[in-house]
N, C-alpha and C positions, 0 to 999 in steps of 0.2 A: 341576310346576316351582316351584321358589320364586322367590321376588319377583327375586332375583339370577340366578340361573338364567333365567328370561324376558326379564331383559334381555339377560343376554350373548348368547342365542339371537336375539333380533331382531336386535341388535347385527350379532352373526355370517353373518345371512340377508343381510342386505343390505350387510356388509362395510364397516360404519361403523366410523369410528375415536374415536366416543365413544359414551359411556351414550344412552340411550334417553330417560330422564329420571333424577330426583334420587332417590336415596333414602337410608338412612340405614346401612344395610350396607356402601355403597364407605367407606371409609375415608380423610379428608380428606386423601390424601396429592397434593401437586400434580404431583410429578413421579415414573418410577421407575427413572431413568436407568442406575441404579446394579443393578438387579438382572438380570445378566445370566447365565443357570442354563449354558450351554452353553460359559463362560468355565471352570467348576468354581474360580474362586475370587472372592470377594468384595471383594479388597483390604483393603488398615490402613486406611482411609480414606473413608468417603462422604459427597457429599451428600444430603440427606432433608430435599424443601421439604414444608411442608406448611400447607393453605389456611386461614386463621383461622377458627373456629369459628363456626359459620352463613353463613359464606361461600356462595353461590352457583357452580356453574361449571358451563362450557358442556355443553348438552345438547340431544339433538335438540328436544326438548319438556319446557323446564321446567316448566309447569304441569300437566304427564301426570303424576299418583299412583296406585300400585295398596297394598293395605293387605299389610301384611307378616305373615310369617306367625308364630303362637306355638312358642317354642322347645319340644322334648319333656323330659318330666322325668328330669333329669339326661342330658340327649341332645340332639338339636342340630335346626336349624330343618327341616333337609331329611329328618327321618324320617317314614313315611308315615302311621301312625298317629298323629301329633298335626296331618297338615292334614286341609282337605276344601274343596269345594269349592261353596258354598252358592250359591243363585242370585242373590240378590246381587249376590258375586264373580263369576258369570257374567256377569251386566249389565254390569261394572266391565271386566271383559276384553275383551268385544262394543266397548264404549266407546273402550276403547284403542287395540287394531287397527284401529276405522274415523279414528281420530287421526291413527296413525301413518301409515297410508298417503295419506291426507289433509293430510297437512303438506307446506305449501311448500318446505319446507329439504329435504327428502329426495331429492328427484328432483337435487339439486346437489350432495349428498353420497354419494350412491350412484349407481356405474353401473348395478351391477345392477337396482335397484330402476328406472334411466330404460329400461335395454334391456327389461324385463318391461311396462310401463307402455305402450310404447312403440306407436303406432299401425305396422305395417306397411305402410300404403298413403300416408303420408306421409313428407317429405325428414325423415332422419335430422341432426341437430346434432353436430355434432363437439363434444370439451368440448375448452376451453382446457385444455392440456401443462402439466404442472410438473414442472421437469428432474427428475432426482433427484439427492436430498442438501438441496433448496431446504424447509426445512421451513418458514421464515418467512417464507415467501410466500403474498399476498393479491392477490384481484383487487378493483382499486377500485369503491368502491359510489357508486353517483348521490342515494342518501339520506341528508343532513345533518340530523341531530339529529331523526331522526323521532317520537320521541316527545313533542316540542313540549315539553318540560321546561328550556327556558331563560330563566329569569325576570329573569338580567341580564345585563349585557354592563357590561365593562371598558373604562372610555376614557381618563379623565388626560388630556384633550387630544389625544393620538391622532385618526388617521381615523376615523370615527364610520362601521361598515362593519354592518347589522342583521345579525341570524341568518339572515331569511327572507330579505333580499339571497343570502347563499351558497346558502340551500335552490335557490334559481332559477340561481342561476349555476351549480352543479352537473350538474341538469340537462342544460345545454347541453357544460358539459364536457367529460363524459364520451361522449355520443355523438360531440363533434368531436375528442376522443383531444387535450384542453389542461388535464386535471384529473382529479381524483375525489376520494375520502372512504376514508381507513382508518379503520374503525370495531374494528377485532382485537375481532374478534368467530369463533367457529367451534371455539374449541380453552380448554387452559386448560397456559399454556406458558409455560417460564422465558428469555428471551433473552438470551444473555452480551453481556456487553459486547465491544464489537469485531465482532458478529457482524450481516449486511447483514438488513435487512427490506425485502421488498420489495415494493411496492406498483402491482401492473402495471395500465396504462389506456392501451387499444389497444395500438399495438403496441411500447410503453413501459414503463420504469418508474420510480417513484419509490424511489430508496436510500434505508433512512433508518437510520442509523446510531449505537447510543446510544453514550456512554463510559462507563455504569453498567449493571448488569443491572437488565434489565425484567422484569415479569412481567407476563401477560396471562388476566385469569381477571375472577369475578365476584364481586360483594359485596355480599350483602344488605340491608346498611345504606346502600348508596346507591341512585341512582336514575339510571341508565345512558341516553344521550342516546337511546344503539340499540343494539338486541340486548340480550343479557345477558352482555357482557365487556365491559371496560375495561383501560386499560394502567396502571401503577404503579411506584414503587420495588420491588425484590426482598427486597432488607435492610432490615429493620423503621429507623425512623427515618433512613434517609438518604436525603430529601424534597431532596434536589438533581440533577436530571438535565439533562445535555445532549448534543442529538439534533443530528448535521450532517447537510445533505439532499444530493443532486445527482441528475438527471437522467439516467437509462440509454436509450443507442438514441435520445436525441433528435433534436431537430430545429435545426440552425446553432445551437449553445450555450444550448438551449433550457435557462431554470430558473425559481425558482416567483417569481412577481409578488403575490402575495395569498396567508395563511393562514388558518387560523381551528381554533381548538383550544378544546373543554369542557371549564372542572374544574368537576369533581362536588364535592357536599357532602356530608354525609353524619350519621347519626345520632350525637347527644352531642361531635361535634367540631364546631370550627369557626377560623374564624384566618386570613392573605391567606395568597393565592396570587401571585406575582411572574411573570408572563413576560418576559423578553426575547430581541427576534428580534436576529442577526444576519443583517448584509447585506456583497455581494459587494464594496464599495467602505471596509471595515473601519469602518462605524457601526455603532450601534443603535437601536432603541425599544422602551422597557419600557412595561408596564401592571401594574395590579397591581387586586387585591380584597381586599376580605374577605367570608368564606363564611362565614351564618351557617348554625345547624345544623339539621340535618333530611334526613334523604334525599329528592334531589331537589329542595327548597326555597330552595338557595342557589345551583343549578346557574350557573353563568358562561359567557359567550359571551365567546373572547378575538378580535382577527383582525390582521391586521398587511399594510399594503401597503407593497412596495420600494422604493424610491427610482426616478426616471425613468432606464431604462440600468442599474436592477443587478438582482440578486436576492437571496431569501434563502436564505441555506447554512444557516443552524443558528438554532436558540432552545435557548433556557436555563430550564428550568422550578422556581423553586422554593417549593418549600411546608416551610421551616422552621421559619417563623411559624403554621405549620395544626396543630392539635392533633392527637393520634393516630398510629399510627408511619406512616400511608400517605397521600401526595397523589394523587388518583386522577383522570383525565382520560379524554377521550373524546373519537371524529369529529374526528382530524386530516382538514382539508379544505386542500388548495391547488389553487390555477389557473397556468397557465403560461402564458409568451409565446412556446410552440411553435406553428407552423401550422397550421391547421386539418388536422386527418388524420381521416378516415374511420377507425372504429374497424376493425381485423380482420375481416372476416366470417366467419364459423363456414362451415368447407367443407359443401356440401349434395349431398346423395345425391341424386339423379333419381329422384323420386315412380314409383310402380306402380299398375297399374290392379288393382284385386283387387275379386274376387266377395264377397260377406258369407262366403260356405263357405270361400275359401280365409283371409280372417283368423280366420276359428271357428279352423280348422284349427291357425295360425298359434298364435293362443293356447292350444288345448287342448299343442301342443306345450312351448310354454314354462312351464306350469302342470305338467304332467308334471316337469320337470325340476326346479323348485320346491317343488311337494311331495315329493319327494322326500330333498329336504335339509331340508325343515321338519318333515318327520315319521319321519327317521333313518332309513329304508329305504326299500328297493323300493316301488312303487306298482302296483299293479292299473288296469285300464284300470275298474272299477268303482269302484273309489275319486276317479277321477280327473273321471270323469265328472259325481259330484258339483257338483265346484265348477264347471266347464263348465257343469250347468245353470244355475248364477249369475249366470254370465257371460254365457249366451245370452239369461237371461230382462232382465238388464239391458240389454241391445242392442235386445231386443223392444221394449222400454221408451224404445229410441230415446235411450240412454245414449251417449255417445261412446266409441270403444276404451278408453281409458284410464279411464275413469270405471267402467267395466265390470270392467275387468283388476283395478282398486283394490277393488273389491266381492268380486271371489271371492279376491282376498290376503287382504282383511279377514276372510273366512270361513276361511279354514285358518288364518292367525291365533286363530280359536277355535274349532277342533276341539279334541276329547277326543286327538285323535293328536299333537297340538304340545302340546296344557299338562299333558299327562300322562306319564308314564316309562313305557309298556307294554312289559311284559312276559310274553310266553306261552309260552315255551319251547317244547322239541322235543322229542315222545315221550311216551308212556306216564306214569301215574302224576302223584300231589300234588304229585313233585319232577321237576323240567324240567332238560336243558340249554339255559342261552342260545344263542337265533341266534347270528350273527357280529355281523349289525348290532346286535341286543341289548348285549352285551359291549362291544362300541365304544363305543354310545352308554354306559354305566354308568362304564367307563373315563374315557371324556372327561368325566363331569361329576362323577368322582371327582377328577379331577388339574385340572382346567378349568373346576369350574362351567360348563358348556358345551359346546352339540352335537360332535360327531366332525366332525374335516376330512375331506378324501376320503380323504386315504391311511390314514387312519383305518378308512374305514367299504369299501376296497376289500381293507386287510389281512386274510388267512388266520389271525385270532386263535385259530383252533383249535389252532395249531400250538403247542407253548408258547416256544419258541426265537425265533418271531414276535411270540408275544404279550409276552415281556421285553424286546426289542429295541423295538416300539410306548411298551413304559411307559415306557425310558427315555428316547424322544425325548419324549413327553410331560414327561417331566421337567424336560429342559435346554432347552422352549421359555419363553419369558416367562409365559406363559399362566397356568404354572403358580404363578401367585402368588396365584390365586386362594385355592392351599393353604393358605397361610398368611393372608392375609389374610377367608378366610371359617371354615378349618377350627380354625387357631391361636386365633384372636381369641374364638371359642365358645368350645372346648376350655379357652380360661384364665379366662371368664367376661371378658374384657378390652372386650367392646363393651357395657361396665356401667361402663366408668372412667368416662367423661363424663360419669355423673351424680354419681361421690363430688365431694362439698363438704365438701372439711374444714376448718375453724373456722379464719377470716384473721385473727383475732387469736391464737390458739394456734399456727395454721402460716404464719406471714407468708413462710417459704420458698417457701413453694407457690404464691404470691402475685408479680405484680410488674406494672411499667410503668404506663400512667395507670390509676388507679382500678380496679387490681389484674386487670387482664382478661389481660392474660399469664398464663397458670398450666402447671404440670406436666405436665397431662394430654398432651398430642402429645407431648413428650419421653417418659414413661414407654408410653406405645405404640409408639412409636419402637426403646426401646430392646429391649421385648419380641420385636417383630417383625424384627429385626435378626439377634438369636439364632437364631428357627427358620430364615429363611431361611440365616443364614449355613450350619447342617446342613445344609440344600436342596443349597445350591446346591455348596458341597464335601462333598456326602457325607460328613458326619462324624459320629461315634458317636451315637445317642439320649440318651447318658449326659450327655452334654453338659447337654441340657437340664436332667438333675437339678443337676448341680455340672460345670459348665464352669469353667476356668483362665485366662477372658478374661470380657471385656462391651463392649458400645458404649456410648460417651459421646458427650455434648456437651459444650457447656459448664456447661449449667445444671445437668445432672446429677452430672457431676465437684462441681459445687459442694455439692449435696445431700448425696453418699458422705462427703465432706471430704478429697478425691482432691487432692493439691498438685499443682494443674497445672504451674507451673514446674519442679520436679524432674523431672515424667510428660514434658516439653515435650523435657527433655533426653535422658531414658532411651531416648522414642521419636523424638529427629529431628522432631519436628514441633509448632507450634505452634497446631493446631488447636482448642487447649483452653484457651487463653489467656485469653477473652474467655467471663467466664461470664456474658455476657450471649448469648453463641452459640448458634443453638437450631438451625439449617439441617447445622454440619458437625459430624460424627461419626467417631470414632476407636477402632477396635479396639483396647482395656487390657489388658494382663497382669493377673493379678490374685495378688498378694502373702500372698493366703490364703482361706481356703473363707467368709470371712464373707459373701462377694458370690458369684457366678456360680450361674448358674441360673432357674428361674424360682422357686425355693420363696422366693429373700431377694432380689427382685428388687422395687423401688421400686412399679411397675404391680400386680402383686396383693396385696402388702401394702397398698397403698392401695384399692383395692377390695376386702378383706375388713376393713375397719377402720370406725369410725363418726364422723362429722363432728369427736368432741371426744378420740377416746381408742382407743386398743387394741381390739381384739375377740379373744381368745385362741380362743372357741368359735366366730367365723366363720371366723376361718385352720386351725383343723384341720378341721372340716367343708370348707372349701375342698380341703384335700390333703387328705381322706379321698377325696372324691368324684372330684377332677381327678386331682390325683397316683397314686392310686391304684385310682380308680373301685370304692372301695368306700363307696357315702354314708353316711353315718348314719341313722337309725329317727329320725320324728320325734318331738318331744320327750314325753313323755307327763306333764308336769306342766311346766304356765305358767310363766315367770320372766322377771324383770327386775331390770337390775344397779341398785338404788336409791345415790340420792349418797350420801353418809356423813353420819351426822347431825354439824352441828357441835361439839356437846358431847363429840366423841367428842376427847380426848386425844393419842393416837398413830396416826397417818393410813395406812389401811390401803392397798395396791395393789391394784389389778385382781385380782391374782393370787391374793392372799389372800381377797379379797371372793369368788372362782367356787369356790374350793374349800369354804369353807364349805358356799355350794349344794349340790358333789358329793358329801358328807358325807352328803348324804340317800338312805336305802335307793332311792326312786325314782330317784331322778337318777344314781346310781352307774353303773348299767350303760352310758350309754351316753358320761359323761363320761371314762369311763377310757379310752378312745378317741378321745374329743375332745380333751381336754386338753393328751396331750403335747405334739405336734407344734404346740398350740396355744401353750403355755409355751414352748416352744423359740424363735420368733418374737418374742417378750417383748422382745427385743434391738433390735427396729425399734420407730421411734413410727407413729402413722396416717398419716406419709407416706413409712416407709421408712429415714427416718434411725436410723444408730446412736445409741443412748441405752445409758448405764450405771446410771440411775436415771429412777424413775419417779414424777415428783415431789420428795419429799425423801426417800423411798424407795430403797435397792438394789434394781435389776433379778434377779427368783432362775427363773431362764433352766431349773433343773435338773428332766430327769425321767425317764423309763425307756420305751423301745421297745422289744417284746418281749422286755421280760427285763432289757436290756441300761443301765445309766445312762448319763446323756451329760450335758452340761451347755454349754447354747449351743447357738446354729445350725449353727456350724461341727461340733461332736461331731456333731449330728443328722442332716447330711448325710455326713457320714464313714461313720457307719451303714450309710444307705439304700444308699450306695456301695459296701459292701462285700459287701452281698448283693439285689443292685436287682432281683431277681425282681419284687419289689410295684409297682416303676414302672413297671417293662418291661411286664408284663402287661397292666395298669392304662394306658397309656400305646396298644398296640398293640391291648386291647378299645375304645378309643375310636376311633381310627382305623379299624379294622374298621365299628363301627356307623354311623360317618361314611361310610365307600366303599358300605355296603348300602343304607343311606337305611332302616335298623330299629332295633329292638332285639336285644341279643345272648339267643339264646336257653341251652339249658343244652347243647342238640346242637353248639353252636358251638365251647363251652370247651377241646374236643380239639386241634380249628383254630388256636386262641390259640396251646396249647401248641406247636404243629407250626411256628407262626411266629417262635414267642420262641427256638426250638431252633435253625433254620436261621440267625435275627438273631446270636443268640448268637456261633456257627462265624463269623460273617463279620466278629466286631467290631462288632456292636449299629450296622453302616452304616445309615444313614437307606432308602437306595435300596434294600436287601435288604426290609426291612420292607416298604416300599409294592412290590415285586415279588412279595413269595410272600404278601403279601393279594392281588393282581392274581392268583396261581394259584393261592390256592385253592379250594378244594370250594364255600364258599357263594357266592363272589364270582360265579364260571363256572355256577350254578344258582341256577333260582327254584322258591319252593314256594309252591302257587299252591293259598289255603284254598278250598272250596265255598262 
């Protein structure tokens, strides 16, 4: 499995609704509201938040790391020949699993995980219900600012109310059902404005309702009171929000009497923070700070007591004066003047008397059912027996059930049958067909980076009427964004954007907000990942991706193309593109000519084939030699480097002029007449994408010849490929192949290809045909399995 793969499997075993821990492969998107495959259309229209860059966000275990694996050459991270598994990495994974099932949070986020765990000869706990549709709902915490990171408090005169005052009053609170603490902590979530949060303690709850959108996630640059979330503005710089409270299910108009709210400080920023409460009798009282900078180091204690006979409805939070586009806060705490109420009790099941045999029993039971689904098949009563002994010798050992249960989890957790893809086929001979479960499980972590669901792994995939009907639900589930965001992002070299730096005095575009930390990259990923998925999810041509007749914008990137968003605002009814400072909403563009659409003259790998100060003609045709058309170049066999131009030189040469020189050289000929073109053709973008007509004081000479044929410009050079797309289609459908095997293509394969780009062809080059007749064919359905 790779490092993504191992998560989404724990993920999946115990039915959690976030990552495992951080790694660098999910992709900083915060929310994916918008991608919905079973809809079959995408709309003109989406939002696409996405987390600031080193941001943090919630996970079961963020200080759980496993090392990621080396991508294969010209191939992708999940092919088998470029992992292994050293011991080491053993150790590392052994580590893990005794983590994961050893973490506190787990047994509260998974039921699975508390049912498995579970002693049988003890009263089972019922969990607190959450209706549904309640996504913003929290049960209140009795822990105020546990990380003891509050170095000052806000007074101006005010009630002088400590921290560790509320830490103790909390306490009591929350057992008597008269308070608690929303720490939004557990998830990493956008909440609209207008929309209730609710905050349940006993058999209550606290509404808390903003009139801006929140978002609730994590930030590395701060230093969080608890947990690892905080709550925030949504839209970069509007540091004003206000929250009205009230009281649900109370007690005789029970409401809050005392609050107490953290803001965080945070690295390189700093500036006041303003609160004011409002109370029920139309006062207030404000306090205010200033935070200096440092995560953690400026943290603030705010708190606010009622008036005798009112309460508080609302406070007013603002940080317009705090540098940086985000005021961030933490451990909203209030107390009520409700009556003492005994919190809920958790209904209790009537304990059992059981012999040591019958919980063996009990466990080997639930262990059976569990390996099962961790090891993607059937299980043997020999196999099973295994971790049983684990179990028993821990018991021996006078371990508690659960301590015991946790120990043989931790051990199928690293088995060779959970971190490895076996496959042995059926029958005679080097070449196998796959089981059923085989096939499932290859399928699902073709479309799913991750295990097979049951209807999955109970489907008759032999059938093939079954097995295309399987792919497509795999298709139009969520899931499958994995696709694009594991299979896409390699395939375009795009989880390589984050590291281009191109030169903030040459590209101040690329550049923005304090001290330039705004920049392109999440929009130019955005805009890439948009395109595949939008194919995805309407089924629409592969062609597309060479030279599509649309693209996604924002605003920052309309502003980049030099796109007149007022004219576009009218043409298309909507004014989402107004504000090129807009980087969250996106808008499906027509596109008025072949200069854009696609991924060949797409902002994102032209900037990742370019070099911090200039063009790279030879990295963008080795790019589409190898991506576009998955034929790489030979490497180079004679050193070179494009040297500046000496200053005495008179008439200032181009890029373009300087490499041909070089290819003039009997050595270098052969393999630039292949690099070049397609490299020249791109001439037309600068190193972030933008059109340019000149390069320097230079004309741009865009002109060159693809087999055979002259073209001049991007646009001629895609008109080209278009007219005879055999090279991408192919090139296009051997990568995706090598991707669904987890290999390399061999030369047995290239028939295969052929058989699939035939079928693609007949159906209109549909996305869904492609990924259905690789799901049928010959290699996908067999393994060949070396001595």
């Amino acid at each position: 499995l790779t490092r993504l793969e191992y998560n989404n499997s724990v993920r999946d075993l115990f039915g959690l609704d976030m990552d495992v821990f951080m790694f660098p492969e999910r992709l900083p998107l915060s929310n994916k509201t918008y991608f919905q495959p079973a809809s079959g259309r995408m709309g003109d229209s989406v939002e696409v938040s996405m987390r600031e860059y080193g941001l943090k966000y919630p996970v079961l275990l963020p200080d759980l790391g496993l090392p990621g694996e080396n991508r294969a050459e010209h191939g992708f991270r999940n092919r088998g020949e470029a992992m292994n598994l050293s011991p080491m990495l053993l150790e590392q994974y052994l580590a893990a699993a005794r983590e994961i099932v050893a973490s506190p949070k787990l047994p509260q986020l998974s039921s699975i995980f508390r049912t498995l765990i579970h002693d049988p000869a003890q009263p089972l706990k019922a969990q607190p219900v959450i209706e549904e549709g309640e996504v913003n709902t929290w049960t209140a915490s009795k822990e105020f600012a546990p990380n003891l990171n509050l170095p000052f408090q806000a007074k101006n005169g005010a009630v002088s109310t400590l921290d560790y005052q509320f830490r103790f009053a909390m306490q009591t609170a929350v057992a008597d059902g008269t308070g608690g603490v929303w720490d939004a902590t557990g998830r990493s979530i956008v909440i609209k404005a207008g929309q209730p949060i609710r905050v349940r303690f006993a058999s209550k709850s606290l509404v808390i309702t903003a009139h801006e959108d929140l978002w609730v996630a994590g930030f590395s640059t701060a230093g969080e009171t608890s947990g690892e979330s905080l709550f925030t503005n949504h839209e970069k710089q509007k540091k004003v929000l206000t929250l009205d409270f009230a009281i649900e299910d109370g007690v005789g108009g029970e409401g809050i009497t005392e609050l107490a709210l953290c803001a965080l400080s945070r690295d390189k920023e700093s500036g006041t923070i303003e609160m004011t409460a409002l109370f029920s009798g139309g006062g207030t009282s404000q306090l205010s700070r200033d935070l200096i900078t440092g995560g953690g180091r400026g943290n603030t204690f705010f708190a606010f007591r009622a008036p005798k006979n009112e309460h508080i409805v609302g406070l007013r939070l603002d940080g317009s004066k705090f540098s940086g586009n985000y005021a961030l806060f933490d451990d909203l705490a209030f107390l009520t003047d409700g009556a003492t109420a005994v919190a809920a009790a958790p209904t209790m099941e009537p304990g059992q008397k059981m012999s040591e045999r019958e919980r063996r029993n009990v466990a080997r039971e639930r262990l059976t059912a569990f390996l099962a689904r961790a090891f993607r098949r059937p299980v043997d009563d020999k196999t099973v027996s295994r971790y049983i002994e684990v179990f028993n010798d821990a018991r021996d050992r006078e371990l508690s059930f659960e301590d015991a249960m946790k120990a043989a989890l931790a051990a199928a957790l690293t088995s060779p049958e959970f971190l490895y893809i076996a496959e042995t086929g059926t029958g005679p001979g080097s070449v196998k067909s796959l089981t059923n479960h085989e096939l499932a499980t290859r399928l699902a972590f073709f479309l799913w980076a991750a295990p097979p669901d049951d209807e999955l792994l109970g489907a008759r995939l032999t059938d093939p009427a079954v097995l295309e009907a399987q792919t497509q639900r795999l298709l139009h589930d969520p899931r499958s964004r994995e696709l694009s965001e594991s299979f896409a992002t390699q395939w375009l070299r795009l989880d390589q954007l984050m590291t281009a730096k191109p030169d903030p005095k040459l590209f101040k575009g690329f550049y923005s907000g304090p001290q330039g930390k705004v920049t392109l990259h999440g929009s130019m990923l955005v805009e890439a990942l948009l395109l595949f998925e939008t194919t995805l999810v309407e089924d629409r041509s592969i062609l597309d991706l060479l030279a599509a007749d649309y693209t996604w914008l924002n605003g920052r990137l309309a502003k980049l193309y030099d796109i007149d968003t007022a004219t576009l605002a009218k043409a298309t009814n909507s004014n989402v593109l107004i504000d090129a400072k807009q980087n969250s909403k996106w808008l499906r563009v027509p596109l008025k000519d072949q200069r854009r659409g696609g991924y060949i003259t797409m902002a994102g790998p032209l900037t990742v084939t370019s070099l911090p100060v200039r063009t790279s003609p030879v990295k963008r045709g080795a790019w589409l030699l190898e991506t576009i058309f998955n034929r790489p170049p030979q490497e180079p066999k004679v050193a070179f480097a494009l040297k500046d131009e000496p200053q005495s030189q008179s008439t200032p040469q181009t890029v373009r002029e300087r490499f041909e020189q070089h290819r003039d050289k009997p050595a270098c000929f052969s393999c630039h007449v292949r690099l070049d073109p397609p490299g020249f053709a791109l001439e037309r973008f600068d190193a972030i994408g933008s059109w340019r007509d000149n390069d320097g004081s230079q004309s741009v000479d865009a002109r060159a010849e693809w087999s055979g044929t002259p073209f001049n410009g991007p646009a001629e050079f895609k008109a080209l490929l278009a007219q005879n797309p055999h090279e991408f289609t192919r090139g296009f459908i051997e990568h995706l192949l090598s991707y669904a095997l987890g290999r390399e293509l061999a030369v047995y394969d290239m028939p295969v290809v052929a058989q699939i780009e035939e079928a693609a062809k007949a159906d209109g080059w549909k996305f869904s045909r492609v990924i259905v007749e690789i799901v049928k064919s010959y290699p996908f359905n067999h393994i060949r399995n070396t001595p």
